[in-house]
C-alpha positions as CSV (number, residue, x, y, z in Angstrom):
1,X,0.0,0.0,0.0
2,X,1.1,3.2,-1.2
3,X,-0.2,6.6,0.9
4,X,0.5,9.8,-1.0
5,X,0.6,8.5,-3.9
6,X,0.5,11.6,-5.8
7,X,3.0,13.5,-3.9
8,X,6.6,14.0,-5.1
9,X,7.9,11.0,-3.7
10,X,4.8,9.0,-3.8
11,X,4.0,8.9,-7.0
12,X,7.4,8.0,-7.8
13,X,7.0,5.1,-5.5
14,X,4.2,3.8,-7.5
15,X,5.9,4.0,-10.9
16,X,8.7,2.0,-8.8
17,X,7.3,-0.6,-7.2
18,X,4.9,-1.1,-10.7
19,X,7.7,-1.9,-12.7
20,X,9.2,-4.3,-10.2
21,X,8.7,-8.1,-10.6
22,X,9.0,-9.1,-6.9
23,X,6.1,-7.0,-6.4
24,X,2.3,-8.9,-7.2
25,X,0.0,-5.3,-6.7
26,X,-0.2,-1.7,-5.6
27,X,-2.6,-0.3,-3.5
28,X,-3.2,3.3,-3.3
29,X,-5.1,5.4,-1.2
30,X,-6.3,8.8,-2.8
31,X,-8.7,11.4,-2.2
32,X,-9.2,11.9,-6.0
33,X,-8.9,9.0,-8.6
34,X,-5.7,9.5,-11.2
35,X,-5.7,8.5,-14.7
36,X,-3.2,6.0,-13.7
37,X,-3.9,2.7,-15.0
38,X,-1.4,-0.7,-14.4
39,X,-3.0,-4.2,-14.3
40,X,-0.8,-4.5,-10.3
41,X,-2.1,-1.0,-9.3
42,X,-5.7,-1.0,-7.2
43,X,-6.9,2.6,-6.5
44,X,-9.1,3.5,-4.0
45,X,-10.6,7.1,-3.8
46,X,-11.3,7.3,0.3
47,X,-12.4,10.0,2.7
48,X,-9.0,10.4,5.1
49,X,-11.7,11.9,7.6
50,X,-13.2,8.7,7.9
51,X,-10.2,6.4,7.5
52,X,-11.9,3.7,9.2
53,X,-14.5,2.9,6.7
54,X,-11.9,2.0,4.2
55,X,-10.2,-0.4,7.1
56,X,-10.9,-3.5,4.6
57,X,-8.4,-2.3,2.3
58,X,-5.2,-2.5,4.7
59,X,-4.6,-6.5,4.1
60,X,-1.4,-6.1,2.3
61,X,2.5,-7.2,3.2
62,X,3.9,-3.4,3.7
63,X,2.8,-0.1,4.1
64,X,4.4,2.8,2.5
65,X,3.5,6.5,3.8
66,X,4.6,9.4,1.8
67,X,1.9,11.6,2.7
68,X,2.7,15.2,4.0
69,X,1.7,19.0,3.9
70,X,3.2,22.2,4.6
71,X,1.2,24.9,6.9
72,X,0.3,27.3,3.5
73,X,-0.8,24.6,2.0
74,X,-2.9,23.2,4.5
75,X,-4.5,26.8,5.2
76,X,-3.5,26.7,8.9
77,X,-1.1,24.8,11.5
78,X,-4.3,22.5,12.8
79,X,-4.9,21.8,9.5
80,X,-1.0,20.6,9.0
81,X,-1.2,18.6,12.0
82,X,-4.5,16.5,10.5
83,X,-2.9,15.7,7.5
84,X,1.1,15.3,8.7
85,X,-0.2,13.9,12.0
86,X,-3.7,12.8,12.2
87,X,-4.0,11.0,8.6
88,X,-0.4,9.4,8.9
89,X,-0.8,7.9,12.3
90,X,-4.4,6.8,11.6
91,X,-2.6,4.9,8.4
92,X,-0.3,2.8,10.7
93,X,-3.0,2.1,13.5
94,X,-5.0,0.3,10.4
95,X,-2.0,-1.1,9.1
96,X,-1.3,-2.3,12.4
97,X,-4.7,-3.4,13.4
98,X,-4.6,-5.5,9.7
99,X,-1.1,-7.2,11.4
100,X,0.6,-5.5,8.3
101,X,4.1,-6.1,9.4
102,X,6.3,-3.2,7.8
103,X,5.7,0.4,7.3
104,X,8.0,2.8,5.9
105,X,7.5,6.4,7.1
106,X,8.2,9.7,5.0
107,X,9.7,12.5,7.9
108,X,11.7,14.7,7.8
109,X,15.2,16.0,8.9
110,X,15.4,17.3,12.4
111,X,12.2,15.8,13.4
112,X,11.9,15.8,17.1
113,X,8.9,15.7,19.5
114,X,11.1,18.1,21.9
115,X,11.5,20.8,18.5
116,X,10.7,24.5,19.1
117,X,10.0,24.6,15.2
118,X,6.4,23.4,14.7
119,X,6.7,21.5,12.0
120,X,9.8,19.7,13.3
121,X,7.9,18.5,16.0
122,X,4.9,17.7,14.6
123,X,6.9,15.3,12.4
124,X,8.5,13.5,15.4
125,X,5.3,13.4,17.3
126,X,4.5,11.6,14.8
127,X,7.4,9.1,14.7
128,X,6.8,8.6,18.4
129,X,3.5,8.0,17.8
130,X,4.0,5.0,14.8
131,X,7.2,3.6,17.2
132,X,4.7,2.8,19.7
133,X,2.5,0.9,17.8
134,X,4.9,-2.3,17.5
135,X,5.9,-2.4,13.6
136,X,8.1,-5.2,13.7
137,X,9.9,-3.4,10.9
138,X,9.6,-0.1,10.9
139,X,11.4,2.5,8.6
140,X,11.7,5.9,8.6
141,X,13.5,8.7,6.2
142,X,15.0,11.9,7.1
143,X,15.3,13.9,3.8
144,X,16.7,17.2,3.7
145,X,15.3,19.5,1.1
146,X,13.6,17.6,-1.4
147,X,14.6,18.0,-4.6
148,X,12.0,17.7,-7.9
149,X,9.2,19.3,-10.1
150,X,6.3,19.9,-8.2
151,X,3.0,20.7,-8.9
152,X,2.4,23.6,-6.8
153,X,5.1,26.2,-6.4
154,X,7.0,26.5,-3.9
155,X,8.9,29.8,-3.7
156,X,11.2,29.3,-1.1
157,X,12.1,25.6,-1.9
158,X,12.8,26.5,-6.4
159,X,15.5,29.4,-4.7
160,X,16.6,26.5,-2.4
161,X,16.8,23.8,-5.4
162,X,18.5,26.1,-7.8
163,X,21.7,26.7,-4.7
164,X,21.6,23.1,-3.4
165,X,24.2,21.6,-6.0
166,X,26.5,24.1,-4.6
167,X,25.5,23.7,-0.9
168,X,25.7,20.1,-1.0
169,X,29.5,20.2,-1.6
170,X,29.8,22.1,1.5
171,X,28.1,19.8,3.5
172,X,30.4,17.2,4.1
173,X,31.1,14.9,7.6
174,X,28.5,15.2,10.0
175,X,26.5,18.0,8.0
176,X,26.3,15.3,5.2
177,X,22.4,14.3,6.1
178,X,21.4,18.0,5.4
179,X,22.0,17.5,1.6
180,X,19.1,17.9,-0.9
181,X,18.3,15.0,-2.2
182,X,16.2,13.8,-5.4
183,X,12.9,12.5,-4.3
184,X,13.5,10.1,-7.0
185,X,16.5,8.8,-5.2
186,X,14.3,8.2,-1.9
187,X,11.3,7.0,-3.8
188,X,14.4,4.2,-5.5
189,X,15.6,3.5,-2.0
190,X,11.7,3.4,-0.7
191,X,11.2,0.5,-3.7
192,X,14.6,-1.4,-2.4
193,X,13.8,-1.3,1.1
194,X,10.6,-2.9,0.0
195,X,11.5,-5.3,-2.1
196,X,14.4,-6.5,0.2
197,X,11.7,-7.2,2.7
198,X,11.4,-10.7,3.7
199,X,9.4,-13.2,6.5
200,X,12.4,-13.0,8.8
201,X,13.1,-9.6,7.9
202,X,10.1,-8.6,9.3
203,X,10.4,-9.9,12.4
204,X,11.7,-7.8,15.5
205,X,14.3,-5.8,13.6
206,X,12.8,-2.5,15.0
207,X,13.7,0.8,14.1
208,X,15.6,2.2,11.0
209,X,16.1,5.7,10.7
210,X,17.4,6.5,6.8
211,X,19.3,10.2,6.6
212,X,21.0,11.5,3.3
213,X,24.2,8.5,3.4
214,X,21.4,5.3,4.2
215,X,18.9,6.9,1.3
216,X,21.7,7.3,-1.4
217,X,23.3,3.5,-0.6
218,X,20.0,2.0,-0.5
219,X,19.1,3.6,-3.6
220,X,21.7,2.5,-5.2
């Protein structure tokens, strides 16, 4: 199951795991149906307000979760905090409920529930949140800037995009997981992680946290 699947990332998730062998079908969850069609790919238009109607639909292996806002986006911080908070977390309670067995989480760099930057700490509210539920393999990414053509724009991130190629030389050592990076290149290491998984690899190996060095190697 793919959420977000018509984000940056997510969508390149989808065209990833699609065109993967190891990989029988693709569930998405959407608010509006696409004009995507695949024989794998199953699409579900749902109401994220009432997640739990659509509970029947989380009997799948893994449990991808790209699905994120930002606060102008959103209209307001409570309405960031349903979306990057509410809908995500209500995602892994079905998942979990449905004895899915991995879910890999889109965050973000610097996520901490102790943050004095809202959205930071939204974010690891929300990884707080998902560790307690038990995933016995649970992933989660720290991206930097993301870097990609989005639909909407973005001012602040297209001046960021067009410096990063010179920042990222500068950020070398420990400043290394603060590079941009492709969302291609996490969707690609996304699609590994997944189709690496295995029966004994999903069981008890807790926590991975994947910053700029893990998400480049994996997706590669």
């Amino acid at each position: 199951m793919v959420v977000g699947a018509t984000g940056l990332t997510g969508a390149k998730v989808v065209e990833g795991l699609l065109a993967r062998p190891e990989v029988e079908a693709v569930v998405t969850l959407v608010r509006r149906k696409t004009d995507r069609v695949h024989p794998k790919l199953t699409e579900h238009e749902v109401n994220f307000d009432n997640l739990e109607a659509s509970s029947g639909l989380f009997s799948v292996d893994a449990i991808v979760c790209c699905l994120g806002s930002t606060i102008k986006k959103a209209g307001s911080r409570e309405q960031f905090r349903k979306v990057d908070y509410g809908y995500c977390l209500k995602t892994a309670e079905l998942g979990r409920s449905a004895d899915v067995r991995a879910f890999i989480l889109m965050s973000a760099i610097a996520a901490s529930s102790d943050s004095t930057i809202f959205y930071n700490r939204v974010k690891g509210e929300l990884e707080d949140a998902v560790r307690g539920l038990g995933y016995p393999y649970l992933s989660i990414y720290h991206p930097s800037l993301l870097l990609g053509d989005r639909q909407e724009q973005r001012t602040a991130e297209a001046l960021g995009i067009k410096l990063m190629p010179l920042v990222n030389r500068a950020l070398i050592g420990p400043l290394e997981k603060f590079r941009g990076v492709p969302a291609a290149t996490v969707a690609r290491a996304m699609v590994n992680e997944v189709c690496a998984l295995t029966p004994e690899r999903m069981t008890g190996q807790g926590t991975q946290t994947r910053e700029y060095p893990d998400i480049v190697a994996l997706a590669h």
